[in-house]
C-alpha positions as CSV (number, residue, x, y, z in Angstrom):
1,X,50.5,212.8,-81.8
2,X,53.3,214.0,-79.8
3,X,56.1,211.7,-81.2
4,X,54.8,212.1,-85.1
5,X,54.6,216.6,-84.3
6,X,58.3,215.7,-82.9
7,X,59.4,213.7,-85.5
8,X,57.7,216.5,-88.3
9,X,59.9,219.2,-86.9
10,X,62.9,217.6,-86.7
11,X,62.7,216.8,-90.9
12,X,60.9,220.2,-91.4
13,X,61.1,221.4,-94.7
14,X,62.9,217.9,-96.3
15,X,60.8,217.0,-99.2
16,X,60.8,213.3,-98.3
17,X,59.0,213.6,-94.5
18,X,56.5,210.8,-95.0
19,X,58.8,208.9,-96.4
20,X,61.6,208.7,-93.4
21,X,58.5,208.8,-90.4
22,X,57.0,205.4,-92.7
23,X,60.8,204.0,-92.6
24,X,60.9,204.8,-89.2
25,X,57.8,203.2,-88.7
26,X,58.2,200.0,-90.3
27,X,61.5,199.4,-88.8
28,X,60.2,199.9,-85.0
29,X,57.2,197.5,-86.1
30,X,60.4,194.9,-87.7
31,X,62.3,195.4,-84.2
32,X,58.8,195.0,-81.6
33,X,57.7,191.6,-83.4
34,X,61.4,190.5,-83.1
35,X,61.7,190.2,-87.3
36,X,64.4,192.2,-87.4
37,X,67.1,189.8,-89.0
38,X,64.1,188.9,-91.6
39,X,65.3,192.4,-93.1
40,X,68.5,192.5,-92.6
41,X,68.8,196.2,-91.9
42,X,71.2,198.1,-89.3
43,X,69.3,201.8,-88.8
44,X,71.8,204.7,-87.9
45,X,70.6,208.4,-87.1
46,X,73.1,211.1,-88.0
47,X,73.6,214.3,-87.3
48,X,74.9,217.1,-85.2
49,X,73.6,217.7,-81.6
50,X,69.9,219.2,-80.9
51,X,68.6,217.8,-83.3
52,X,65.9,214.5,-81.8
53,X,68.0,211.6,-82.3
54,X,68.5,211.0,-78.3
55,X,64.3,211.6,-78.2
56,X,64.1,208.8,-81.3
57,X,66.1,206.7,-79.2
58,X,64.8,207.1,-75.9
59,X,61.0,206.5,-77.0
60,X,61.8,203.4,-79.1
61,X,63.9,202.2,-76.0
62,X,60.6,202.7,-73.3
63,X,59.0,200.0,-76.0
64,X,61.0,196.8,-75.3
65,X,61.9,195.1,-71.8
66,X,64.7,196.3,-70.2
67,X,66.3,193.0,-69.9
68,X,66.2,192.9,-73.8
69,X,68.2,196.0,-74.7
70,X,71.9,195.9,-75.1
71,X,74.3,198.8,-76.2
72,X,77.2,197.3,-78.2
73,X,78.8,199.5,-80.9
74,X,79.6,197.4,-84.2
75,X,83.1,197.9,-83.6
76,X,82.6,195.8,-80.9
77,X,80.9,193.1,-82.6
78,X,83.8,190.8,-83.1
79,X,84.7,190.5,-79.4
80,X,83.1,187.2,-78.1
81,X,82.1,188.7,-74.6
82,X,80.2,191.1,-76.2
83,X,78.6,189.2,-78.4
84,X,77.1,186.4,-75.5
85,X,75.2,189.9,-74.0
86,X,73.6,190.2,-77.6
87,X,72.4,186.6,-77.3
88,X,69.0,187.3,-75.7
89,X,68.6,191.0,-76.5
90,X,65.9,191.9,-79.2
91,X,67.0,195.8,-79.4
92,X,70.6,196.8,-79.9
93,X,71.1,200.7,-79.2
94,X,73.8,202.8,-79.3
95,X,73.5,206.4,-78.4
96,X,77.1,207.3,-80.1
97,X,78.8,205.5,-82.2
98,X,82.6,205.4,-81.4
99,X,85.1,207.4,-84.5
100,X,86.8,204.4,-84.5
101,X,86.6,202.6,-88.0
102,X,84.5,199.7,-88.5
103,X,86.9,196.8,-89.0
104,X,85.2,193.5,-88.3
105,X,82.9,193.7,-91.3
106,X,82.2,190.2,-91.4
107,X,81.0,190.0,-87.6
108,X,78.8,193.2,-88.4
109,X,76.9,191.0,-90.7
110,X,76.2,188.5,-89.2
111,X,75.0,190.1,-86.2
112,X,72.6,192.3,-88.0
113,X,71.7,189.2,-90.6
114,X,71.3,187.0,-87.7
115,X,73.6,184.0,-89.1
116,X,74.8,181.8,-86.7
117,X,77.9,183.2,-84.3
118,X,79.9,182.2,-81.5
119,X,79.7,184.0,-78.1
120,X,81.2,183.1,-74.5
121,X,80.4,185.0,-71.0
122,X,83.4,185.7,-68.5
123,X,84.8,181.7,-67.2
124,X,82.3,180.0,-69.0
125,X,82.2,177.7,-72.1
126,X,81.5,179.1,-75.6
127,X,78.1,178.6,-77.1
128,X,76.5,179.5,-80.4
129,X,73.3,181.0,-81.2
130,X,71.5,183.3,-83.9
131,X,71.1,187.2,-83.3
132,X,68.2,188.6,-83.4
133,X,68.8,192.0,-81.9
134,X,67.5,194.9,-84.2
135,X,70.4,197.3,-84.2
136,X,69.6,201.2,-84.0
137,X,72.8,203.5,-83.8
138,X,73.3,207.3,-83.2
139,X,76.0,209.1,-84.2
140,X,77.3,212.6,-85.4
141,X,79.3,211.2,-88.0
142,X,79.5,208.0,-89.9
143,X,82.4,205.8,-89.1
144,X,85.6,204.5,-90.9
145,X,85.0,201.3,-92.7
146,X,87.2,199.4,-95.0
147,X,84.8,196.6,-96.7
148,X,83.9,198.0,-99.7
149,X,81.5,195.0,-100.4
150,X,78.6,195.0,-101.3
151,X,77.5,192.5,-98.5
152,X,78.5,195.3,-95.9
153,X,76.6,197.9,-97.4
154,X,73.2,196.7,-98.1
155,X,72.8,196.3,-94.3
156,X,72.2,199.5,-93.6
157,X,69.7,202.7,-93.7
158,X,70.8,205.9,-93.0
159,X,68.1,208.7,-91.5
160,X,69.6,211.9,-91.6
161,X,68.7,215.1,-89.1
162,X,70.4,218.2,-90.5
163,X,67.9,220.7,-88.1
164,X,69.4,222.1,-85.0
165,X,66.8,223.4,-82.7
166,X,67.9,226.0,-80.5
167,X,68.0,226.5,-77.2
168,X,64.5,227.9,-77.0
169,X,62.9,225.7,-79.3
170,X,64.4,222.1,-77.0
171,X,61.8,220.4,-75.1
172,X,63.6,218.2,-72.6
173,X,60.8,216.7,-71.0
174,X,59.4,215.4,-74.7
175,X,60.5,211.7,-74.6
176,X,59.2,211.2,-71.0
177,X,55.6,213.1,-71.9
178,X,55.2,210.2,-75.0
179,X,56.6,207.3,-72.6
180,X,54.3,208.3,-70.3
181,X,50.9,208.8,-72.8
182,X,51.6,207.6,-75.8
183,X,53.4,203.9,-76.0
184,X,50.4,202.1,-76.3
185,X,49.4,204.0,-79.3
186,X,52.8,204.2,-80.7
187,X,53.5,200.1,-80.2
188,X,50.1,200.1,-82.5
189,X,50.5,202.7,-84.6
190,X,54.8,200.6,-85.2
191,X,52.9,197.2,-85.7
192,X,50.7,198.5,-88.6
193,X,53.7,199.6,-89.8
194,X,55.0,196.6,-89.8
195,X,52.0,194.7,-91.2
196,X,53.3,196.8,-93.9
197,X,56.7,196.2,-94.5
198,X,55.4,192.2,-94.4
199,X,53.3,192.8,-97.0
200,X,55.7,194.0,-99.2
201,X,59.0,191.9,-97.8
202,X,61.3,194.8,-97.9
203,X,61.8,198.3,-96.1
204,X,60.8,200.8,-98.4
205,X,64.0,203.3,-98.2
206,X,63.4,206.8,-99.4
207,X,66.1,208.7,-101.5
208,X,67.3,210.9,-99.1
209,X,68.6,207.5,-97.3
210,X,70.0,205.9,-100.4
211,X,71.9,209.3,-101.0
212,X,73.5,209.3,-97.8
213,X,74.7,206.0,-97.9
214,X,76.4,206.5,-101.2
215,X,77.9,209.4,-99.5
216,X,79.5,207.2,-96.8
């Protein structure tokens, strides 16, 4: 109840607010069974401060192992150290994207579509393996990128958060009171959603999404 009331007021007054909170769903559901890569989709938050993208985060973060969760920004993908820590990680989070453009497209892909790629740790040998990370990214503003391919672009879902709560209206204390009585219900409430999303074999994106990735 908590994290659905949060996640109401932070899209309050959009016309689309089912919509984005089934999305949401869905993907979490994708990410918790480890099917990710089956759907092929990167999920970024933007928007300005104050606004419940670090609560998003910080809640979907409490639901996986901690040895599981990596924070490696796409425009670090192409760097083979970084990759080998992606090997056994089944959530990818980034609580800011970096300004800097996005310039290894193709590595981007294949992390998020889980094709095979090449990663080494520090003084060891390389080794290959298949990403299955789901990737979940925060940022104020959408990065540079140069690939204009379709390839690139279909891997992604934007969420926007336009509200900016002020000062009064912030509850710091929000994602710790769901970690601390709700993640049963939520894990639940994300794998019906993603009973869902395997029943019809592809995220259901609303247009508020598909608008703001044309924008970027």
């Amino acid at each position: 109840t908590l994290f659905l009331e949060m996640l109401r007021a932070c899209w309050k007054d959009q016309e689309d607010i089912e919509s984005r909170i089934e999305l949401l769903r869905e993907w979490i559901g994708a990410a918790l069974t480890n099917r990710a890569v089956r759907y092929q989709k990167g999920l970024i938050l933007v928007g300005g401060g104050a606004n419940g993208k670090s609560t998003i985060q910080s809640v979907v973060k409490a639901l996986f192992p901690p040895k599981t969760v990596t924070a490696i920004a796409p425009q670090d993908f192409a760097q083979e150290y970084r990759r080998a820590e992606l090997a056994p990680a089944r959530l990818n989070i980034v609580s800011e994207l970096p300004e800097a453009d996005i310039l290894a497209a193709e590595a981007v892909k294949a992390m998020i579509t889980g094709d095979l790629v090449t990663g080494r740790e520090i003084r060891k040998a390389p080794f290959s393996f298949h990403p299955r990370a789901a990737h979940l990214f925060s940022a104020n503003a959408l990065p540079g990128v140069r690939d204009m391919s379709k390839g690139f672009w279909r891997r992604w879902i934007v969420l926007n958060f336009t509200r900016e709560f002020a000062e009064q209206e912030q509850d710091r204390t929000l994602a710790s009171r769901v970690v601390a009585t709700e993640l049963p219900a939520l894990a639940s409430w994300a794998l019906r959603g993603a009973a869902s999303l395997a029943a019809r074999g592809h995220y259901a994106v609303p247009q508020s999404s598909v608008e703001s990735l044309q924008e970027w």
